[in-house]
C-alpha positions as CSV (number, residue, x, y, z in Angstrom):
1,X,31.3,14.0,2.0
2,X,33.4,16.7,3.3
3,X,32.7,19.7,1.4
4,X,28.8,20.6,0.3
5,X,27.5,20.3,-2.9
6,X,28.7,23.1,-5.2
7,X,25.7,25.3,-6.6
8,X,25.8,23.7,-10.1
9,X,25.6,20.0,-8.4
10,X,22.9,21.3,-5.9
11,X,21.1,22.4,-9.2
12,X,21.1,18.6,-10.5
13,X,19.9,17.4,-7.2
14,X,17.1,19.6,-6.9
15,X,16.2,18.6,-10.6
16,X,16.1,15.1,-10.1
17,X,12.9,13.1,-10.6
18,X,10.6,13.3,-6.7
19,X,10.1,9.6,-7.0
20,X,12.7,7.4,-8.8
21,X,15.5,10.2,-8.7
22,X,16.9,10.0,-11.6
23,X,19.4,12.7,-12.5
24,X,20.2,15.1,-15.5
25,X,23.2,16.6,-15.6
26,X,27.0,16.6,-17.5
27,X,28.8,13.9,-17.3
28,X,31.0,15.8,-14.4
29,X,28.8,16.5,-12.0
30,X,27.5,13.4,-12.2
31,X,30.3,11.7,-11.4
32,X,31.2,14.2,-8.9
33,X,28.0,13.3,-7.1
34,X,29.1,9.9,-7.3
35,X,32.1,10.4,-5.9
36,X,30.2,12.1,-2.4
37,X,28.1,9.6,-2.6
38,X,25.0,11.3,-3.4
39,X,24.2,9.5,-6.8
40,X,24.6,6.2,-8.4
41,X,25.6,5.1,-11.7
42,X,23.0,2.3,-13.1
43,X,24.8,-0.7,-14.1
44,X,22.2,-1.6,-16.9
45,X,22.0,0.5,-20.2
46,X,21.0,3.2,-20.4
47,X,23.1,3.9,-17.3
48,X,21.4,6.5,-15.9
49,X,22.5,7.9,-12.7
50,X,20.1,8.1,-9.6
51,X,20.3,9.7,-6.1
52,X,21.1,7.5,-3.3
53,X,19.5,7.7,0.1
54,X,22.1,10.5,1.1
55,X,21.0,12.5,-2.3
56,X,17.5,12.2,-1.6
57,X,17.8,13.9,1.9
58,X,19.7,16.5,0.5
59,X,17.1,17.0,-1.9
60,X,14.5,17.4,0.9
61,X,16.6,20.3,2.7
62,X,17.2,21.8,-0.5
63,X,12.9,22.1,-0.7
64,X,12.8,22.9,2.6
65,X,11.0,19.6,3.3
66,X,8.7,19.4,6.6
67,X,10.6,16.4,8.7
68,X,8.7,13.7,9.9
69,X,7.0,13.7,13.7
70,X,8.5,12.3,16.7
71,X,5.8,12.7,18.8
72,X,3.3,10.1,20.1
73,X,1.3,8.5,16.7
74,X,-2.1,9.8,17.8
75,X,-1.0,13.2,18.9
76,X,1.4,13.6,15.5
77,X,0.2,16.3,13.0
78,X,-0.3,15.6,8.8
79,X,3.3,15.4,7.6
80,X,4.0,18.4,4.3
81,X,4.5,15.6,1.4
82,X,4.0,18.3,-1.3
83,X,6.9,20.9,-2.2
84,X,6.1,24.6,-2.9
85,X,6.4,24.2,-6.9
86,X,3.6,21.1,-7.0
87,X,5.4,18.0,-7.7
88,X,3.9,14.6,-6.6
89,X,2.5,14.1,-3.0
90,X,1.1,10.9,-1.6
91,X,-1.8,11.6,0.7
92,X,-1.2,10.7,4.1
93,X,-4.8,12.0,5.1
94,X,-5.8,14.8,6.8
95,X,-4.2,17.5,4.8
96,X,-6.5,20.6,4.9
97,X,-5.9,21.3,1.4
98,X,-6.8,18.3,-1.5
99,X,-4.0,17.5,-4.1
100,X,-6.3,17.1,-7.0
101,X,-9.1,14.1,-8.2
102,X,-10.4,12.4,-10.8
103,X,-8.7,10.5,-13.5
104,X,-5.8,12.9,-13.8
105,X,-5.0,12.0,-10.0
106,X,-6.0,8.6,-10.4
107,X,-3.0,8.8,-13.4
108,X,-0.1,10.9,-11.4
109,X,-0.5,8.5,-8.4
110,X,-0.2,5.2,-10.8
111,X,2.7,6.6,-12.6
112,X,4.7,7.5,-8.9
113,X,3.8,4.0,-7.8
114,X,5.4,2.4,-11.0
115,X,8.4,4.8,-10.4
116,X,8.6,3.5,-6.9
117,X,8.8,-0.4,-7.9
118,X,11.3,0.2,-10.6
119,X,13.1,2.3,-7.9
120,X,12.9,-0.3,-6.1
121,X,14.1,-2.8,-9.0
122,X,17.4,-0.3,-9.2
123,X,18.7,0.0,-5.9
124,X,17.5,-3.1,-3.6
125,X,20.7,-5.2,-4.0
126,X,19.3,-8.2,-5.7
127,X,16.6,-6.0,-7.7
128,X,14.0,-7.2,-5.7
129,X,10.4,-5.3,-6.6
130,X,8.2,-6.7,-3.6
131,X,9.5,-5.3,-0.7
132,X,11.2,-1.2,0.0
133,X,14.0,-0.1,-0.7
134,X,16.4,2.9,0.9
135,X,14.0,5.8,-0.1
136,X,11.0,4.3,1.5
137,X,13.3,3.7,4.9
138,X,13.7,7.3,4.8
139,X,10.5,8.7,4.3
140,X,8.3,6.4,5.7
141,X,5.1,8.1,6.3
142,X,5.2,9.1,2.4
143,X,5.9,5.8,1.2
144,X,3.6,4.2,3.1
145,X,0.9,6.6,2.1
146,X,1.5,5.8,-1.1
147,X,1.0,2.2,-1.4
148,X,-2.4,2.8,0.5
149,X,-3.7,5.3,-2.4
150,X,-2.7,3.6,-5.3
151,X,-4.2,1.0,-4.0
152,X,-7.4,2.6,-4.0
153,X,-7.8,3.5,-0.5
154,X,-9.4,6.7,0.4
155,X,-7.2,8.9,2.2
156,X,-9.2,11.1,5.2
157,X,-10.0,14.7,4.0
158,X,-12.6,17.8,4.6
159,X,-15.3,15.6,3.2
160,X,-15.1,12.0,4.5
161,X,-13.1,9.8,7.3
162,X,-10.4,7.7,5.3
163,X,-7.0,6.1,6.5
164,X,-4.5,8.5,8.1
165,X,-0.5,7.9,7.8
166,X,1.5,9.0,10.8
167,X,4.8,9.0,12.1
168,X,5.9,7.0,15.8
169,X,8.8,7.6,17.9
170,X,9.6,3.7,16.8
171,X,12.5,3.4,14.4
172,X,11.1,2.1,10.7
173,X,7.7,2.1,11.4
174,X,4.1,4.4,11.0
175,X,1.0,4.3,12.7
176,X,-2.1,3.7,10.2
177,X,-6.1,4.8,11.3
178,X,-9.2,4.2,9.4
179,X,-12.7,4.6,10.4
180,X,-13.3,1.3,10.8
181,X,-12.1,-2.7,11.5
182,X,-12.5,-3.3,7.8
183,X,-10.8,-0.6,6.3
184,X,-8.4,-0.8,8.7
185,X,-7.5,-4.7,7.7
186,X,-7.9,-4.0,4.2
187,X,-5.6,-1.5,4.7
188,X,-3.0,-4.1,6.4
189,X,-3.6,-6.0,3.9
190,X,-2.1,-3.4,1.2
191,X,0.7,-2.6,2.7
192,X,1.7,-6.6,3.5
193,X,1.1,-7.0,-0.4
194,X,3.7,-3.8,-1.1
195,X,6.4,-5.3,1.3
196,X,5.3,-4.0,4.6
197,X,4.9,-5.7,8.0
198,X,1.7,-4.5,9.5
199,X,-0.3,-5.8,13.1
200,X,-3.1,-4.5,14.6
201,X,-3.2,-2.7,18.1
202,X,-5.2,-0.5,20.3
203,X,-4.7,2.4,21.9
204,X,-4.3,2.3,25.7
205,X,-5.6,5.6,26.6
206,X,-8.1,6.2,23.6
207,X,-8.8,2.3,22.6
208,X,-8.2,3.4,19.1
209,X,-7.3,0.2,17.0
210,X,-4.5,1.0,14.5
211,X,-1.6,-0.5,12.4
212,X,2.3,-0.4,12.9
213,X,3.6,-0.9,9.8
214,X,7.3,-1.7,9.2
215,X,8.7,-2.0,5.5
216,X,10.0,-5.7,5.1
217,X,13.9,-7.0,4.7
218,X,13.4,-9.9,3.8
């Protein structure tokens, strides 16, 4: 891409579904984004088009998305996973503010997760739904975060302990806490069943146990 994206095509990006990104727009900008390389063209009917990794991240400036840590896992601060107008946000724990509960939340986090897998089913190259794709390798700590809550798991907030998602200077992975041994290995458990790779360490200088989770190739 050698030139931005034009304000009309920036409009279409920044409209484009939070998890699956699926695009509207006229037939010309979508192929212009297809031709930076910013969107995809499905090739199943309906053939929708879809922001590719590249789109995605210029959808995140575009919010004015909070990047991701690099500091030491137990030092690292919440990541922002929700944009000023209120779409979706996985919980990574710890956020000082809650993003809704009850059935309704139970609902918006089931619908992102099924978003995820058929993302998942469109751009991993043999369709694969049982291990991440591109969007997950770039936000990590979200997609990871996700798989733990609609799972069930309780994310850590003003009123109880719960797991905690954070970034680590290590390429493609996060660092998981939970209160406890069990929660913690149920925990690895989730995310090994969503496509992860997840072992159990401690801490050197606190003994903290935690998880490094990697998303799985293979």
């Amino acid at each position: 891409m050698t030139r931005p994206p034009t304000a009309a095509q920036r409009r279409v990006i920044d409209a484009a579904d939070p998890v699956t990104g699926r695009l509207r727009g006229t037939e010309a900008q979508l192929a212009a984004l297809v031709k930076r390389g910013l969107a995809f063209r499905h090739p199943r009917p309906p053939h929708d088009h879809f922001l590719t990794p590249a789109g995605h991240r210029i959808r995140d400036h575009l919010r004015e998305a909070v990047p991701e840590p690099t500091g030491a896992a137990e030092r690292a601060e919440p990541v922002e996973t929700r944009a000023a107008d209120g779409v979706f946000a996985a919980r990574v724990g710890g956020e000082e503010e809650a993003t809704g509960s009850g059935p309704s939340r139970v609902r918006e986090v089931h619908s992102a997760w099924q978003g995820l897998l058929e993302l998942r089913r469109m751009t991993n190259p043999d369709g694969a739904t049982d291990r991440p794709c591109g969007w997950e390798r770039t936000h990590l700590v979200r997609a990871a975060a996700l798989a733990l809550e609609a799972a069930g798991h309780r994310p850590a907030d003003a009123d109880a302990d719960g797991y905690r998602v954070r970034a680590t200077p290590q390429p493609e992975a996060v660092a998981v806490y939970a209160p406890e041994g069990e929660v913690l290995r149920a925990c690895a458990a989730t995310l090994e069943a969503a496509g992860w790779q997840a072992g159990e360490y401690t801490e050197p200088r606190t003994r903290a146990r935690y998880l490094l989770a990697s998303p799985r190739r293979v």
